[in-house]
C-alpha positions as CSV (number, residue, x, y, z in Angstrom):
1,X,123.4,63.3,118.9
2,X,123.8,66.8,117.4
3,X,122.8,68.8,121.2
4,X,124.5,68.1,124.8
5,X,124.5,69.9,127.3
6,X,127.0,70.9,129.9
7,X,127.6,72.3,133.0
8,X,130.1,75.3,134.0
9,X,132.3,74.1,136.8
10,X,135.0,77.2,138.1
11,X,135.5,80.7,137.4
12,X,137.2,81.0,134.3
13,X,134.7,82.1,132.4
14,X,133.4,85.2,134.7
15,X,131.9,87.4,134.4
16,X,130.5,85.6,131.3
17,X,128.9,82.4,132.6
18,X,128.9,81.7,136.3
19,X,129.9,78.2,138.0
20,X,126.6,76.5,138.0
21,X,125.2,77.6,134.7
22,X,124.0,75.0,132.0
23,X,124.9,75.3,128.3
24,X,123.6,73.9,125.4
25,X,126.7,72.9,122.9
26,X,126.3,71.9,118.9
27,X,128.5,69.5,118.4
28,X,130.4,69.2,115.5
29,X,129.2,72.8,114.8
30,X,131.3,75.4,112.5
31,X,133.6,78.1,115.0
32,X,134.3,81.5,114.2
33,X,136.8,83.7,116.5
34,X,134.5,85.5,119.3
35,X,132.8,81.7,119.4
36,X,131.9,79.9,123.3
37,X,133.3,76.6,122.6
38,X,133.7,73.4,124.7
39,X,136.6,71.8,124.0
40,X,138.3,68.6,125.6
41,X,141.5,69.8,127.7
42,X,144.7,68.3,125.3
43,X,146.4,67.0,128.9
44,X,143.2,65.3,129.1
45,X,141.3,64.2,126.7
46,X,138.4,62.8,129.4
47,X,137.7,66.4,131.0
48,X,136.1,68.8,129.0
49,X,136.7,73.3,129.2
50,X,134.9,75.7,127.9
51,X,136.7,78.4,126.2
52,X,136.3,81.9,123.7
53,X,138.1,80.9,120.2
54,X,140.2,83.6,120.2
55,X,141.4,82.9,116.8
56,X,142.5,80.5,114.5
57,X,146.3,79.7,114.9
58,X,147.7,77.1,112.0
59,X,146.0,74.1,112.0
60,X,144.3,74.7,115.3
61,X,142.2,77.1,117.3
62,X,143.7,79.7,120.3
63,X,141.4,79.2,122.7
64,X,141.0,81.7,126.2
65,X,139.8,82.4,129.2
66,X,137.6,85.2,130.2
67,X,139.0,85.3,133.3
68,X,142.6,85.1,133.0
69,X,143.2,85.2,137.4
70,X,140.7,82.4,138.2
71,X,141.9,80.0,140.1
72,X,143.1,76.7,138.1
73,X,142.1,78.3,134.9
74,X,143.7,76.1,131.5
75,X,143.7,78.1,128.5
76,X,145.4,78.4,124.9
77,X,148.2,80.6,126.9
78,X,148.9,77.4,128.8
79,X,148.6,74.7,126.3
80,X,148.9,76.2,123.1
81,X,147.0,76.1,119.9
82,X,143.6,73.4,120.2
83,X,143.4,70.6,117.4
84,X,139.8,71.2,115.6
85,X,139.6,67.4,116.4
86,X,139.8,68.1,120.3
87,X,136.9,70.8,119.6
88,X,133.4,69.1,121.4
89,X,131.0,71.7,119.8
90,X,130.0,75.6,120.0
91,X,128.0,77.0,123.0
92,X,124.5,78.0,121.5
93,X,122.3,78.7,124.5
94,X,122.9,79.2,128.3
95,X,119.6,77.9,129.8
96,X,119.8,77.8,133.3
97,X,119.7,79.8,135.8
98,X,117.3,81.9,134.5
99,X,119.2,85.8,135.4
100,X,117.0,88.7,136.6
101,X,114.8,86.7,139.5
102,X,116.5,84.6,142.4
103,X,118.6,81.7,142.0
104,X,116.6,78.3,143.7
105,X,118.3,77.2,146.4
């Protein structure tokens, strides 16, 4: 499968994407500093974070918050640099909510 899709759980990301938002990801897609990537978390490898790719650091990619004070945020400046095999995919399309009418309920 080339798509998934994910869902933003937590603030980390603010004012960016909002908890609640739904992402389309590319998987296996090319990254390029400025990038919204998902990535799996190196502690563990089961839960997935999505990230900026700050830059390119060695063999692996520097990867940060946009909300550095959010509660139980895991970045690059926690874990260091991310191996480009722990890289899911780069964020291509938020597609839900839709901003500029009322969120359903």
């Amino acid at each position: 499968m080339w798509f998934m899709r994910v869902r933003v759980e937590g603030e980390s990301m603010l004012p960016v994407l909002r908890p609640g938002d739904w992402l389309v990801v590319r998987r296996d897609a090319r990254i390029r500093p400025g990038d919204l990537v998902v990535a799996r978390l190196p502690a563990e490898p089961a839960r997935m974070i999505v990230k900026r790719a700050a830059w390119r650091d060695g063999d692996g990619w520097w990867l940060e918050s946009e909300n550095q004070r959010a509660p139980g945020r895991k970045d690059s400046w926690d874990f260091g640099a991310v191996a480009p095999a722990l890289l899911v995919g780069r964020v291509v399309l938020r597609y839900w909510p839709l901003r500029g009418g009322p969120r359903p309920r």
